[in-house]
VOVEXRO-58750 format. One record per residue: residue number from 1; y, z, x of N, C-alpha, C, O in turn. Coordinates in nm, 3 decimals, padded with zeros to 5 digits, always signed. Layout:
{NUM,{Y,Z,X},{Y,Z,X},{Y,Z,X},{Y,Z,X}},
...
END
This chain:
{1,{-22.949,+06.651,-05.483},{-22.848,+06.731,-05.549},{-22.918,+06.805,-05.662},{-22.955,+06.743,-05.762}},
{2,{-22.939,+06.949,-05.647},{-22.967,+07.019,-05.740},{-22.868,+07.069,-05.853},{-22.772,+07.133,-05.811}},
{3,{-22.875,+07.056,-05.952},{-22.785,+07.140,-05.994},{-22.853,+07.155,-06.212},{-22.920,+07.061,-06.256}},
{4,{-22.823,+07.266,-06.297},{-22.822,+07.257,-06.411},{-22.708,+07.222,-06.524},{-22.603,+07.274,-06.560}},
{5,{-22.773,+07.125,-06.553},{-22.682,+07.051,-06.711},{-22.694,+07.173,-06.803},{-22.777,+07.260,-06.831}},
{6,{-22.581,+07.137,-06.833},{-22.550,+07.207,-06.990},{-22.609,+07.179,-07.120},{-22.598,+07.251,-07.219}},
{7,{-22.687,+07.044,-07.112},{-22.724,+06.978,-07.261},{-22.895,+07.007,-07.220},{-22.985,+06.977,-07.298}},
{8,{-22.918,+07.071,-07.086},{-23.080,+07.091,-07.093},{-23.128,+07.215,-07.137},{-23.096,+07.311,-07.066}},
{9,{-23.188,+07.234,-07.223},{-23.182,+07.357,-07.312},{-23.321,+07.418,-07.298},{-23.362,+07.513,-07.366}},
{10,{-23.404,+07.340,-07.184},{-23.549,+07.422,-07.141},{-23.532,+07.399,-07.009},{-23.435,+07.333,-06.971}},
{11,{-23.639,+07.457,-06.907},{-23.656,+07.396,-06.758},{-23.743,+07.228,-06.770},{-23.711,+07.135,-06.696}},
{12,{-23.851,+07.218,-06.875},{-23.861,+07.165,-06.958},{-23.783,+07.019,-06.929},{-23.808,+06.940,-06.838}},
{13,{-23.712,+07.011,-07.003},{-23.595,+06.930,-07.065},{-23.536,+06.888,-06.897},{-23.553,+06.779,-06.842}},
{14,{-23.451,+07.030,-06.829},{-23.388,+06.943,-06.742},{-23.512,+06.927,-06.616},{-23.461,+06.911,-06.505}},
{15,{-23.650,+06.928,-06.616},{-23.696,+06.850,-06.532},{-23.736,+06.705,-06.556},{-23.778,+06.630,-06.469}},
{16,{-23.714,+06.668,-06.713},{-23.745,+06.562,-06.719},{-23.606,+06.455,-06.666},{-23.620,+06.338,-06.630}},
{17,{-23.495,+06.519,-06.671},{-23.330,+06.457,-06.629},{-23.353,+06.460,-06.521},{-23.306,+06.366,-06.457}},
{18,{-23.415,+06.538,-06.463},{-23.378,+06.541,-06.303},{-23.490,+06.457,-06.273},{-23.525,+06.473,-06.156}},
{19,{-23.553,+06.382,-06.330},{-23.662,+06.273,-06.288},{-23.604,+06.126,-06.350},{-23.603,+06.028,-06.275}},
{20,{-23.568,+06.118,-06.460},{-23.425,+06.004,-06.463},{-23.311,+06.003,-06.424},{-23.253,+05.897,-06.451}},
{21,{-23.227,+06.107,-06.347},{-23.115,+06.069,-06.283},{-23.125,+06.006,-06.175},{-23.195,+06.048,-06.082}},
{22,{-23.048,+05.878,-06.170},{-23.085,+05.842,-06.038},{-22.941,+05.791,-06.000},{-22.893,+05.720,-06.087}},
{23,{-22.847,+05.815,-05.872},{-22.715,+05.763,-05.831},{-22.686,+05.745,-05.709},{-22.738,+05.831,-05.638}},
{24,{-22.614,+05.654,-05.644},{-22.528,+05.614,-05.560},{-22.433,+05.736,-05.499},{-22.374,+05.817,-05.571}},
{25,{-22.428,+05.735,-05.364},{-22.344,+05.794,-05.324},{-22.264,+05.728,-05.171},{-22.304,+05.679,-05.065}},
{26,{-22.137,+05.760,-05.232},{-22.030,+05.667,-05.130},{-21.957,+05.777,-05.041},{-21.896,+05.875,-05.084}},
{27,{-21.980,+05.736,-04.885},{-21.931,+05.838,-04.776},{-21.816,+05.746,-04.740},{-21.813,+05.623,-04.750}},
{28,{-21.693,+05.856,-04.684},{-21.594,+05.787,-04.649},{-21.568,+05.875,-04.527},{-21.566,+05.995,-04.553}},
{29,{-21.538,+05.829,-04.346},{-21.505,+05.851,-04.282},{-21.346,+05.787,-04.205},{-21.307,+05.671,-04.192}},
{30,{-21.298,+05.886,-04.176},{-21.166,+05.831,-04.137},{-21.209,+05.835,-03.966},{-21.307,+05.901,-03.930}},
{31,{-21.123,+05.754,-03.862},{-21.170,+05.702,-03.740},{-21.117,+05.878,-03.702},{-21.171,+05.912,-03.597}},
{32,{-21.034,+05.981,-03.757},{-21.002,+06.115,-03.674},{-21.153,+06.187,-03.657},{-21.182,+06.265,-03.567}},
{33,{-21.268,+06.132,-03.794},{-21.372,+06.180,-03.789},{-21.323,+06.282,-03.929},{-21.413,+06.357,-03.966}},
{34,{-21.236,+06.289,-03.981},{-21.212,+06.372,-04.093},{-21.330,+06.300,-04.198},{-21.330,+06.177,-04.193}},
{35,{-21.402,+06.347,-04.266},{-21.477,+06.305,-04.384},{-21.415,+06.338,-04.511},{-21.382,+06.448,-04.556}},
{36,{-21.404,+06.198,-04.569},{-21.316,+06.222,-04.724},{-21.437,+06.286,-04.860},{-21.557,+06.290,-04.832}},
{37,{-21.399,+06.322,-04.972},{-21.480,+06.377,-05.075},{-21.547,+06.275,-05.110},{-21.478,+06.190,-05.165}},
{38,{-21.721,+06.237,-05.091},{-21.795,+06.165,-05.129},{-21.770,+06.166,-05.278},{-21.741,+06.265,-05.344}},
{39,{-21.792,+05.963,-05.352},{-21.810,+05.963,-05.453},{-21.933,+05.933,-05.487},{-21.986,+05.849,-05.414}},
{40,{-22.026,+05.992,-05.611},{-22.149,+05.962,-05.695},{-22.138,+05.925,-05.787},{-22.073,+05.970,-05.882}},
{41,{-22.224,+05.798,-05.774},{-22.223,+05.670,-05.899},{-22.306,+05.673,-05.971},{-22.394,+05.591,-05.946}},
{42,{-22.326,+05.750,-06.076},{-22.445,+05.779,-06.167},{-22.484,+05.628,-06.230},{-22.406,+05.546,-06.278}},
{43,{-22.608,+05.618,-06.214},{-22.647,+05.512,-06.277},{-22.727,+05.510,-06.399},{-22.803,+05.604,-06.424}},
{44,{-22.713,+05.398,-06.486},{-22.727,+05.382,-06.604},{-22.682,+05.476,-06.736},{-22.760,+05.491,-06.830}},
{45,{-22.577,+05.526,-06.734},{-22.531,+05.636,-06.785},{-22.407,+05.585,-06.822},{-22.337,+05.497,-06.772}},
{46,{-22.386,+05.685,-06.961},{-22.204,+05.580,-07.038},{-22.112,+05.701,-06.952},{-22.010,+05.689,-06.883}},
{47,{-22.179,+05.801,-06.982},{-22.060,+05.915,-06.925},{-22.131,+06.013,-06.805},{-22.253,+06.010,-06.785}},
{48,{-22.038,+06.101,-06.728},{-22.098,+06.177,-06.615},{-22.158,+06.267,-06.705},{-22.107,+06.297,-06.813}},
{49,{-22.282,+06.317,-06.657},{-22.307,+06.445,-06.693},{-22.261,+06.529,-06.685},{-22.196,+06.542,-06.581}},
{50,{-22.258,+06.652,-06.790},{-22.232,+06.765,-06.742},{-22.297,+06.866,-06.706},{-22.398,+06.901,-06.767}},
{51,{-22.249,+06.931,-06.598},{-22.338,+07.061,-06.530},{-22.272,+07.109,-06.406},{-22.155,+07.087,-06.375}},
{52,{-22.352,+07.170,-06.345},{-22.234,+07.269,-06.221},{-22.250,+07.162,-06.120},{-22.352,+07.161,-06.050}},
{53,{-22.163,+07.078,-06.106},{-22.161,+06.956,-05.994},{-22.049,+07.025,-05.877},{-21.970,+07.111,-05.916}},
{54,{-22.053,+06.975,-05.712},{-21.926,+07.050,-05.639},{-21.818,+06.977,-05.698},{-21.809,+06.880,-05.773}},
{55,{-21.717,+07.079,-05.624},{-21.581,+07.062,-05.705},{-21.536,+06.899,-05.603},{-21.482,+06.795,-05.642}},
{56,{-21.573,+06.928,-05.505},{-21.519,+06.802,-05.396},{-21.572,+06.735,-05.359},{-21.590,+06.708,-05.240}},
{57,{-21.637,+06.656,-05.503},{-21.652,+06.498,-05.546},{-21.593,+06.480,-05.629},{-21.551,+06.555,-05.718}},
{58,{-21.572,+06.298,-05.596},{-21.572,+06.236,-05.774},{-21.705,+06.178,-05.801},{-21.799,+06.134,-05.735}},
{59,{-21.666,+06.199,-05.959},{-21.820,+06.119,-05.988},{-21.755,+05.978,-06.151},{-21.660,+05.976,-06.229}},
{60,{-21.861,+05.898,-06.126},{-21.817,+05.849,-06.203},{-21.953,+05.754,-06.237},{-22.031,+05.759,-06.142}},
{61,{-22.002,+05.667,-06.350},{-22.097,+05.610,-06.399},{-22.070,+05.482,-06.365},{-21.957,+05.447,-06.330}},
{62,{-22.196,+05.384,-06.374},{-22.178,+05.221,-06.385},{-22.364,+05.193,-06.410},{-22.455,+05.264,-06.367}},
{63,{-22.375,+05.093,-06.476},{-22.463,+05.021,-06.582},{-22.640,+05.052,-06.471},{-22.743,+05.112,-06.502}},
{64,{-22.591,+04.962,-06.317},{-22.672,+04.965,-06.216},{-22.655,+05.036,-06.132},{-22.733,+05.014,-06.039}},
{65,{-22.553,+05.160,-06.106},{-22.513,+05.254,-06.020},{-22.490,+05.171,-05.884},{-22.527,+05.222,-05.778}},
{66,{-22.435,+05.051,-05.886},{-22.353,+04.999,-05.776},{-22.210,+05.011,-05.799},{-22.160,+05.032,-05.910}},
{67,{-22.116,+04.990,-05.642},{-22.027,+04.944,-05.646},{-21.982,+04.808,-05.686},{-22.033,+04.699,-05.664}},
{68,{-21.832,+04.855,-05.773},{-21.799,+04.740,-05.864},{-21.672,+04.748,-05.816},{-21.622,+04.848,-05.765}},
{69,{-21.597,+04.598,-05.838},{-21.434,+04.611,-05.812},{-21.327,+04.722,-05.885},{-21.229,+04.776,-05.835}},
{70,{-21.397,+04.738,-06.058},{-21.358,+04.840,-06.104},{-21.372,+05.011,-06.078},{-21.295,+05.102,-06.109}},
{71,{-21.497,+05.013,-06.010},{-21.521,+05.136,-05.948},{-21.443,+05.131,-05.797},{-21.425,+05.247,-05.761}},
{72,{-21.407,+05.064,-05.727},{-21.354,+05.006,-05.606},{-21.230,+05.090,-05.610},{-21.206,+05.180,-05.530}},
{73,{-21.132,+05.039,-05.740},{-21.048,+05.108,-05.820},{-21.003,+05.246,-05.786},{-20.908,+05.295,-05.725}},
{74,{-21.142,+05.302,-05.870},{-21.125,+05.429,-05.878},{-21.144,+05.524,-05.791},{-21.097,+05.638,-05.791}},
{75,{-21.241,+05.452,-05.690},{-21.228,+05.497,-05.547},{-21.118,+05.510,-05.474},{-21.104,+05.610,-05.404}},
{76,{-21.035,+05.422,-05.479},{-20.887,+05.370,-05.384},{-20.833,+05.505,-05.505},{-20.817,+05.606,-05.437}},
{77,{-20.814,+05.524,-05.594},{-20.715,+05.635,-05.661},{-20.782,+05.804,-05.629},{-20.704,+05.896,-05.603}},
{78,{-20.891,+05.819,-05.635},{-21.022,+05.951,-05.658},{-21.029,+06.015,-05.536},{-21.010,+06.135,-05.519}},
{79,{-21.065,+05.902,-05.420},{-21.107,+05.935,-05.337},{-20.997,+05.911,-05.171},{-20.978,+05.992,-05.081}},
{80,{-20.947,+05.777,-05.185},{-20.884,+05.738,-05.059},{-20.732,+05.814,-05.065},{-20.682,+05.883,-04.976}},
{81,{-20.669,+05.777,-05.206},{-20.519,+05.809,-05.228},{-20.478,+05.985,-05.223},{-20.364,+06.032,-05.226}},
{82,{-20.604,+06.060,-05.215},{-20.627,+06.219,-05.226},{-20.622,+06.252,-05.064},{-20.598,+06.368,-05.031}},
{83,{-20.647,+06.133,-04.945},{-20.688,+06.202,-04.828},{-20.561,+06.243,-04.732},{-20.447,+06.267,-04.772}},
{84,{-20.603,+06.244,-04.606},{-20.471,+06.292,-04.559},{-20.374,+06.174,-04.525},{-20.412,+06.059,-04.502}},
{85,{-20.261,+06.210,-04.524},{-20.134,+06.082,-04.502},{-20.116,+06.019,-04.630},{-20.026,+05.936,-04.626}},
{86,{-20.175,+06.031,-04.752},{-20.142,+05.937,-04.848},{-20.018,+05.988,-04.902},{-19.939,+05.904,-04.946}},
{87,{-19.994,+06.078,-04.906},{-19.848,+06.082,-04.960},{-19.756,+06.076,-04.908},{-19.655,+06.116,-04.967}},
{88,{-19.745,+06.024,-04.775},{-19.691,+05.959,-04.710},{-19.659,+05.788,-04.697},{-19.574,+05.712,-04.651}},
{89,{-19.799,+05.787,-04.779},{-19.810,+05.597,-04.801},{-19.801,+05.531,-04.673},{-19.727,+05.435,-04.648}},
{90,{-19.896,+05.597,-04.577},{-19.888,+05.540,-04.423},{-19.990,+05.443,-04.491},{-20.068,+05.449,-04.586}},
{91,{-19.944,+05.334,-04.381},{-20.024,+05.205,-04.393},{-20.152,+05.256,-04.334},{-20.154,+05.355,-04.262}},
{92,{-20.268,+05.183,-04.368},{-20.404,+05.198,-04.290},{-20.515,+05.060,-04.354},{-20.504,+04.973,-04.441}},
{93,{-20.593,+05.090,-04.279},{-20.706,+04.975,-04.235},{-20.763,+05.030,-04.291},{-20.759,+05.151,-04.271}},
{94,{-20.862,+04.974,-04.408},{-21.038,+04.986,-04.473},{-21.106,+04.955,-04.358},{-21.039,+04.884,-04.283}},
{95,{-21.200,+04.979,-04.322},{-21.332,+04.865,-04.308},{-21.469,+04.931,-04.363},{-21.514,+05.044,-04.341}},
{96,{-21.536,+04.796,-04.462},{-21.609,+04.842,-04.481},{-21.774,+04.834,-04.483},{-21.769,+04.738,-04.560}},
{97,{-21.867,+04.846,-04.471},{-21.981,+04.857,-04.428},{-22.051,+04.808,-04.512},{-22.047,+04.861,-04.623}},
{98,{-22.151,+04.674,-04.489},{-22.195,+04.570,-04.578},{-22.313,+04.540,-04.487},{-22.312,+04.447,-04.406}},
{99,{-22.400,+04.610,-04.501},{-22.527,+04.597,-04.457},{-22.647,+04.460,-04.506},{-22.735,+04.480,-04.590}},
{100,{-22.633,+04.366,-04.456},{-22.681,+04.240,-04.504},{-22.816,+04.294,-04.593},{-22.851,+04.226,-04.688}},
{101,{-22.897,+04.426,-04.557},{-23.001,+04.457,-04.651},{-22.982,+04.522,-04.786},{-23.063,+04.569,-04.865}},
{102,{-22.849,+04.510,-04.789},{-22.791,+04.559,-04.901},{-22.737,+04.445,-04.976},{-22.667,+04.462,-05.076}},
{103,{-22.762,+04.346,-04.938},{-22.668,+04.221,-04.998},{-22.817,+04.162,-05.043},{-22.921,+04.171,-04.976}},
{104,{-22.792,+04.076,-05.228},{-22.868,+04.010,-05.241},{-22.817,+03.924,-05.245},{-22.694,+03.921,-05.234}},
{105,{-22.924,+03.769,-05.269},{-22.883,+03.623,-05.236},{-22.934,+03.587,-05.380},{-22.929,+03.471,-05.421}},
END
């Protein structure tokens, strides 16, 4: 993801950001094959940056740029409750994808 911050005030400056940003990104497919607005989990960061990010994500921060129950949250409101049928409040099925190499012990 390319894009320029507002607080980088040389090329300078934002190549050194763009060599510490580092984030998570969460894909959501519905079984029609519709793809919902990916969320990016900026990591180690208190707040999102700002800069020309697309309009159709959410983004949001966490300490290790994993998913958390609280980010879980904001997913189910950001991302799932925005797609199609939700305002309808049709019932539906999660499932979700837990790649044992993604799991530590």
């Amino acid at each position: 993801m390319k894009c320029m911050t507002q607080n980088a005030s040389s090329q300078s400056d934002q190549r050194q950001l763009d060599e510490r940003l580092r984030f998570t990104v969460v894909l959501t497919a519905l079984t029609s094959g519709k793809k919902l607005k990916p969320m990016i989990i900026f990591k180690g960061l208190k707040n999102v940056p700002k800069g020309n990010f697309p309009r159709d994500c959410a983004f949001t921060v966490a300490k290790d740029g994993s998913m958390t129950a609280d980010l879980m949250k904001t997913w189910m409101t950001q991302v799932w409750q925005t797609g199609p049928g939700s305002i309808f409040r049709q019932p539906g099925l999660i499932v979700m994808y837990r790649h044992r190499s993604h799991t530590h012990e």
